[in-house]
Structure formats: structure tokens, C-alpha cells
N, C-alpha and C positions, 0 to 999 in steps of 0.2 A: 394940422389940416391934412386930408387927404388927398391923395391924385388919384387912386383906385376907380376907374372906373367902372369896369364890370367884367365878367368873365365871357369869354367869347371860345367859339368853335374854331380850330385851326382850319377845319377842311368848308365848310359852308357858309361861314361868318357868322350867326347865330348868336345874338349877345343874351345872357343868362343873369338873374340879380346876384349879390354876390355872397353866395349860400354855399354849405359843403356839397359842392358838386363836381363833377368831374368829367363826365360824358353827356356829347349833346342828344339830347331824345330824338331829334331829325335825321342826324347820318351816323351816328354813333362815334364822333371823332373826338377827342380830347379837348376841354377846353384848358385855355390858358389865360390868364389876367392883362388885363391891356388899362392902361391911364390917358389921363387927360396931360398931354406934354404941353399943349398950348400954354393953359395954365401956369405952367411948373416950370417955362422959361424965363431967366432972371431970378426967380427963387431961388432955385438949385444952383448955387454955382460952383465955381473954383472956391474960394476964399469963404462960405457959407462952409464948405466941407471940411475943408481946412484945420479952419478953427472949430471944430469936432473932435469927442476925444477919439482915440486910436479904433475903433470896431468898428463891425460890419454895419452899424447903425446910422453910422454918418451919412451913409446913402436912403436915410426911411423914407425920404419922396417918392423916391422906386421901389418900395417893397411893398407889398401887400395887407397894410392894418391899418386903419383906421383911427387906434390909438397911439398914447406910449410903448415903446414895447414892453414886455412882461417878462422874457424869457431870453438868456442869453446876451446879458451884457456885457460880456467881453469877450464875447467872439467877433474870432475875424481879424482883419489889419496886421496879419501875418508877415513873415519877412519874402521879401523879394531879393533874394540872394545872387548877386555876379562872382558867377562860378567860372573864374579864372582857371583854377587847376584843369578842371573836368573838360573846360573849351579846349586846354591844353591838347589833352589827352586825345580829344576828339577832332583834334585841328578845325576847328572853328573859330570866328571872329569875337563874337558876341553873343555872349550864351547866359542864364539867367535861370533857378529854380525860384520856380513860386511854391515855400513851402508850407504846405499847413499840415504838414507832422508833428508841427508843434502846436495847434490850435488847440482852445481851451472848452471846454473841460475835458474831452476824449480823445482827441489827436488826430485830429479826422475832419476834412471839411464838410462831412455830415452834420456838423455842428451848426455850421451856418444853414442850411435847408429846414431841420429840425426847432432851432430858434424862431424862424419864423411860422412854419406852421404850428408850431404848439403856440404860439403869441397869437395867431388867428383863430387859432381853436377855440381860445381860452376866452374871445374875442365871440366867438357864434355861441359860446355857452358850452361847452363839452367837461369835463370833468374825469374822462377817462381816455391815455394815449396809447397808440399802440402801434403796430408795424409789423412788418414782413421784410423778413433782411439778410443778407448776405454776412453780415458782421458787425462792421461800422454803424450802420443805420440804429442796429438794437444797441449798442453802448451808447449812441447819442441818444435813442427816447427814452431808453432808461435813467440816464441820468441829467436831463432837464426837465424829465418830468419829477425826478425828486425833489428840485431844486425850487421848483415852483407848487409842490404839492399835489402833482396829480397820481390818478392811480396810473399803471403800466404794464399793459401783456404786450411782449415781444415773442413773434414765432418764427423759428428761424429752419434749415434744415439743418439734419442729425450730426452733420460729419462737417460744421464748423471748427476753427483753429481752436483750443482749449482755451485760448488766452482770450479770446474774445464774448467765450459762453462768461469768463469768469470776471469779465470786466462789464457785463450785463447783471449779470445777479449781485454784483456787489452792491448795487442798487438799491435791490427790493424788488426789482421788478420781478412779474411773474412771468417766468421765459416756459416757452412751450416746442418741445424738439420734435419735426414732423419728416418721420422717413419719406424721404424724395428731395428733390433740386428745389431751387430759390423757385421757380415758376408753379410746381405743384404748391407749394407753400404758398404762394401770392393767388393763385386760383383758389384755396382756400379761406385766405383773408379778406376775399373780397366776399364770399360766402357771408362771414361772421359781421365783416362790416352792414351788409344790407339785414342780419338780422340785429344785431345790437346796440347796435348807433353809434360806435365809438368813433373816434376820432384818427381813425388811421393814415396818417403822415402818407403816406406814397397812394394811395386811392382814392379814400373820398375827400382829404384836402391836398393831394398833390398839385392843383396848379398853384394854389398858395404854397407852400413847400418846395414846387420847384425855381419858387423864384429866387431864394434865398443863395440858388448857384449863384447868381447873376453876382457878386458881391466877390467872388473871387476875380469877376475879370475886372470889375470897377475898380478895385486896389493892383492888378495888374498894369493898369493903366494911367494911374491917377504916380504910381510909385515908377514909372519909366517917365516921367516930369510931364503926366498929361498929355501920352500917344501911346499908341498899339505897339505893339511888338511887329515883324515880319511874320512870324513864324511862331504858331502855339500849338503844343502838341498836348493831348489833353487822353487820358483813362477812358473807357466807356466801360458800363455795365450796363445799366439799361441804356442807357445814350443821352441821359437828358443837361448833366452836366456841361458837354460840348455846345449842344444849343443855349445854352444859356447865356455863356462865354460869348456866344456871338451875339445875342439878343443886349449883351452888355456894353458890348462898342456898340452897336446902334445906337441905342439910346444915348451914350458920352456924346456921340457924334450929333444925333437932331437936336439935342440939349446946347452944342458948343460948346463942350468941356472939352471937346477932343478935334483937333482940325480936321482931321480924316480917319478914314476905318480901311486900311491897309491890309488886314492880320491875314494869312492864309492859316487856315486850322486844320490840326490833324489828330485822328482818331487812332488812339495803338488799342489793343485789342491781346490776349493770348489764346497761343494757336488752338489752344483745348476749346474755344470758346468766343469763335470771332467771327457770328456771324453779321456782324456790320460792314466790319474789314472786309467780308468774304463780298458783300453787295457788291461795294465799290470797286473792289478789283475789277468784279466780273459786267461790271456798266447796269447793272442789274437795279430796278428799284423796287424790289421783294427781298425782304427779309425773310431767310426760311430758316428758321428755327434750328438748333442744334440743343444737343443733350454735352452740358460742362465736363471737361476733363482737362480739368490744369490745378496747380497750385494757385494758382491766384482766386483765390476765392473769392476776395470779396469783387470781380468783375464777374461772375459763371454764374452769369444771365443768360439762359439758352434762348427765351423769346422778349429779347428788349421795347419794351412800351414806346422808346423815342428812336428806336432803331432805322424808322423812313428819316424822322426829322435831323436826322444826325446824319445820315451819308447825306442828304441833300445839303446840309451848312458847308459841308467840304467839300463838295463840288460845287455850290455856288462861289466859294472864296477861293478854289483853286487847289486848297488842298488835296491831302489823300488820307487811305484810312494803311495801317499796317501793322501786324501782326508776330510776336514773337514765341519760340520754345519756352518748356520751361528752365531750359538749360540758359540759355540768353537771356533769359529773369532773374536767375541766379548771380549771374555773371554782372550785368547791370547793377543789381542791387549791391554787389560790392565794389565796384565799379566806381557809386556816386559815394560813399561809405568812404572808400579809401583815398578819395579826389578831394572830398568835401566836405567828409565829417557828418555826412547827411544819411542816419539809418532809415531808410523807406520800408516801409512793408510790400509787399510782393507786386499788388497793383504798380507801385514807381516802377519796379525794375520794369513795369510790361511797356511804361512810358518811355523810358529813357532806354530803352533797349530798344524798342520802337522808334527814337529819335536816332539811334545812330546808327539804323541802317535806314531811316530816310534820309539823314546825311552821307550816308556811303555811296548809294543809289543815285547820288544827286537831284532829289528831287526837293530838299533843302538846301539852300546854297550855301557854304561856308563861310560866306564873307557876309552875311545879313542876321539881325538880331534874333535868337530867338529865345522862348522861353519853355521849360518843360515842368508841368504840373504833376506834384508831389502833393498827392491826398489823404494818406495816410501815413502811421508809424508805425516802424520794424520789429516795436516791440511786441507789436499785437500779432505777428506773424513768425515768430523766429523757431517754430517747428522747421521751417522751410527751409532753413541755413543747417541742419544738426548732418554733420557729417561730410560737409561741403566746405567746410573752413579748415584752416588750422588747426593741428590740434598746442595748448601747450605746452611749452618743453618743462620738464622737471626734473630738479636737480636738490640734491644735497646741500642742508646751508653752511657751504663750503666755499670762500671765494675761491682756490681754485679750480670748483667746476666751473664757477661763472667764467672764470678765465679761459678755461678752456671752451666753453660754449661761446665764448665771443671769438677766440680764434679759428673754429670752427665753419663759424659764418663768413669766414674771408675776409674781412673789414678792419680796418684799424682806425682807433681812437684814443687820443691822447688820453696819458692818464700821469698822474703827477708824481715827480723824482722822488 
């Protein structure tokens, strides 16, 4: 059974049937998916979820289809990690990665957005997926749309990480490189969508698609034993992830899953490419566009689509938005690597470098829970590391170079008479 009840306008309320649509024809505002919760109290519960296997589908009351799902069954239900060492390091009380660098099939919580819109799509009749993306986005429609048989054009800009062009084409999919930023690229996928019809994940079915965020904060919540954190610190590239996050304690909360909705949320951003950060700093609720210039690729959204709805979540909860180099993404990324055994791709380090100077700052408190969302893996970015690390040592297979190479290091360790 479904709870979907129709697609609505953020800015005028304007409810829409529930069609590949996206913008309202009255004020041009975004829609987004809203349900019948009435209904769906007592149904949904703690112990209904429960006994669910492990994915992001345990929560399909809240998602957006009508049927089974189709696509992506085993995504999601990622680990929620207490990051002991790293709280160390950070001198903090209670500290938490929610990681989904390890999500399935791409390593990316694109996975969970993309499951569900291709599951809606396939649901309105579409038969060909496609996207406009920063990185992540085209490894995930590339590779659940093989997975369920659809066709696949991904278009991305030129000067993507190598690792990501090749973790899109290993696919099948037909990847199309358009000299300019993610934003000229998306101004032209919307071109191609209103002539061709396809089924483009982030446009014409994005409020189905963005709901599938919401799934990250449901296991955020449901794996802290069914309550919010203090403190979630959350990636932006277009911004729509953090709203989501928020939209997902609400609902735990009207549902009764959740006693209260506590979380203050915060937006990290890098400094080549933060113009959300840049709102909020300045009390400003104009987002004015910037042209990317950071390593962090997959966040160099220079005109973010959710970029009002995301500094208002964090100023509605209290949070803030904050922005780091890419010298302190570097640093971050090895940071959580070396604390936790957690390889991020360059978006975490903007998180967790983000997180410890709104820890420094105090504008997160040491002594209260938090958690910081890890959305991708290190492997799909590790151009970014080449020449920033170690190099290592080489020697002779000779034990005594090794000997002398551990003398070297100053240390001493038993070794047997």
C-alpha cells in the first residue's frame, strides 16, 4: 500500500498528480512529495521496521512508489560508526560517522536517491535514465540502470576525477563530457530532458529522487536506539541532501518513532565553492552563485537548486553552514583515515574538516552527540592525495636495512634472543 499522496509546491502549496514533474507552472517553485501520515500511524512502526531486512527499504511507507521496489535492494542500512579515536583526537564526548563509503553498489549515498528514482521511473513507464552529475550521481545511474536493464546517458563536465569517468563507463553507459561546470551541464540536461523524454534522476523526477536522501537520516536515527543526534553535520552540493536529513526526523517524530527532534544541522561546504556557507554567514537569504574552484568535486555546484531550502534548515534548527580550504580537506581526509580506518573521498574531508572547526569555534559543543556524514569513498578521488602523503621507504631485502630502518625511526621493539 501506498502513502504517496501527491506532489506539492514548496513556495505556494499547489498540489500536482503524481507525474514526472518538477516545477510548479503557478510560481515556478520546486515540487516535493508529501503523504498521507494520518494513515501510516501504527503501521509504520518501531518493530514493523525492525523486523525488515537490513536496506534502505525498510522505510518504503516513506518513499515514493506505489509498488515493490524494482531497483536497489541492497542499498542503504550502512554502518553508523562510534568514532572513539577521532572524538580523541578532536576532544569531543560523542562523536559518530555515518558511513556510506561503503554503500552498495557504488560507494556513495547516491545510491540510495538513484534506487528510488529509477524505481519510480520504471513505475511512470520510462525505459531510458540518465543524469547530469558531478561524479557519484553518474556511477550510481550507470550502474542500477544496468542492473535493472535500462538504457543510460550520463553527462558530466570535462575535468571529472579519472576514477569516476571509469567507474561510469564500466557500465555501458553512454557518458557524454561537456566543457563547462556541473551548472552549464545541468542547464543543458534540462534542454535534452524537455526534448526527449527521458527519465533524468535530478530534473524531471528529482522530488521522487530526492527523497531517497531522507533514508540516510532514518538509519541515523533508528541506529542511535530511535533518537536524533545533537549535532549532524552534513556535505552540500546542491543542498538537497541536508533538507532531507531534516525532513527525516520530522517525519520519525509525527510518526512516534522518535520522541523529539533535537538535531541542530550543519552545512560544510569548500571554500572554492560555498555559496550556501557564504548565505548564512552573511544572514543573507540569496544565494548568489559562484563559478567551482576546489578539489572537491563532487560538491562544485556553483548554483545549488536547494541552496534557499538548506541555509533555512540550519537556521531554523540552529545550526550553521561552514566552509573549508583545500588544504584542510586534505588534512581531514587523512585525519579520519588515520583515526578510523575510514578512506573518504574529498567531499568527507570538506565534512569533517568542517566539523572540527565548528568544534574549535564552539559553536558545537564538546560535550554533546554528534555525527558527521560520510558520503562517499576515497577511492574514487585519490588523485587528490598524489604527492600529499608519504612516500614509501625502500630498501634492500636485507634484514639489516630493515634493522637499521627501524633504528632510524627512534623506536624500539622487542625482538627475540
Amino acid at each position: 500500500m501506498s502513502y504517496m499522496k501527491a506532489l506539492k509546491c514548496r513556495e505556494c502549496g499547489k498540489e500536482y498528480p503524481k507525474e514526472a514533474l518538477h516545477v510548479c507552472e503557478l510560481c515556478f517553485g520546486p515540487l516535493e512529495v508529501v503523504y498521507e501520515y494520518e494513515r501510516m500511524k501504527g503501521v509504520l512502526t518501531r518493530d514493523v521496521i525492525e523486523g525488515r531486512a537490513p536496506n534502505m527499504w525498510r522505510y518504503k511507507e516513506l518513499l515514493p512508489i506505489e509498488g515493490e521496489p524494482s531497483v536497489g535492494g541492497q542499498v542503504g542500512y550502512t554502518p553508523l560508526v562510534r568514532a572513539t579515536n577521532l572524538a580523541t583526537a578532536l576532544g569531543v564526548k560523542e562523536l559518530y560517522i555515518k558511513n556510506d563509503a561503503v554503500n552498495f553498489p557504488t560507494l556513495s549515498f547516491k545510491d540510495r536517491v538513484v534506487s528510488v528514482a529509477l524505481s519510480r521511473a520504471r513505475e511512470l513507464g520510462f525505459t531510458v535514465a540518465s543524469c547530469a552529475s558531478t561524479g557519484n550521481l553518474a556511477n550510481s545511474v550507470a550502474a542500477n540502470a544496468a542492473a535493472c536493464g535500462m538504457e543510460s546517458f550520463v553527462f558530466i563536465p570535462y575535468d571529472l576525477e579519472q576514477t569516476k569517468i571509469l567507474g561510469t563507463l564500466v557500465y555501458g553507459a553512454t557518458v557524454v563530457s561537456i566543457k563547462g561546470t556541473y551548472d552549464e551541464v545541468n542547464r543543458l540536461c534540462s534542454e535534452i530532458a524537455g526534448k526527449y523524454g527521458w527519465a533524468f534522476v535530478n530534473i524531471n523526477i528529482r522530488p521522487y529522487y530526492a527523497e531517497g536522501s531522507k533514508t540516510f537520516g532514518y538509519e541515523i536515527a533508528e541506529q542511535l536506539g530511535w533518537k536524533t543526534p545533537r549535532h549532524v553535520v552534513v556535505p552540500m552540493a546542491g543542498g538537497s541532501l541536508i533538507t532531507k536529513i531534516h525532513k527525516a526526523f520530522k517525519e520519525f517524530h509525527t510518526l512516534g518513532l522518535i520522541p523529539d527532534n533535537t538535531a541542530k544541522i550543519y552545512g560544510a561546504q569548500a571554500a572554492g565553492c560555498s555559496p550556501i556557507v557564504n548565505a548564512v554567514k552573511e544572514g543573507s537569504e540569496l544565494i548568489r552563485p559562484v563559478r567551482p574552484n576546489t578539489i572537491a568535486k563532487s560538491l562544485a555546484i556553483g548554483n545549488p537548486a536547494d541552496g534557499y531550502y538548506s541555509a533555512r534548515v540550519m537556521r531554523e534548527t540552529g545550526g550553521w553552514g561552514e566552509n573549508v580550504t583545500d588544504e584542510e580537506i586534505i588534512e581531514a581526509m587523512k585525519l579520519l583515515a588515520e583515526t578510523e580506518g575510514i578512506f573518504a573521498e574529498t567531499a568527507g574531508g570538506v565534512t569533517l574538516g568542517a566539523a572540527k572547526k565548528l568544534i574549535e569555534s564552539g559553536r558545537i559543543p564538546r560535550d554533546e552527540s554528534i555525527v558527521v556524514s560520510i558520503t562517499g569513498n576515497g577511492l574514487k578521488t585519490q588523485e587528490a592525495l598524489y604527492g600529499k602523503l608519504k612516500e614509501p621507504t625502500v630498501i634492500n631485502a636485507r634484514l639489516q636495512e630493515f634493522d637499521d630502518l627501524v633504528k632510524a625511526g627512534g623506536r624500539e621493539y622487542a625482538v627475540k634472543a
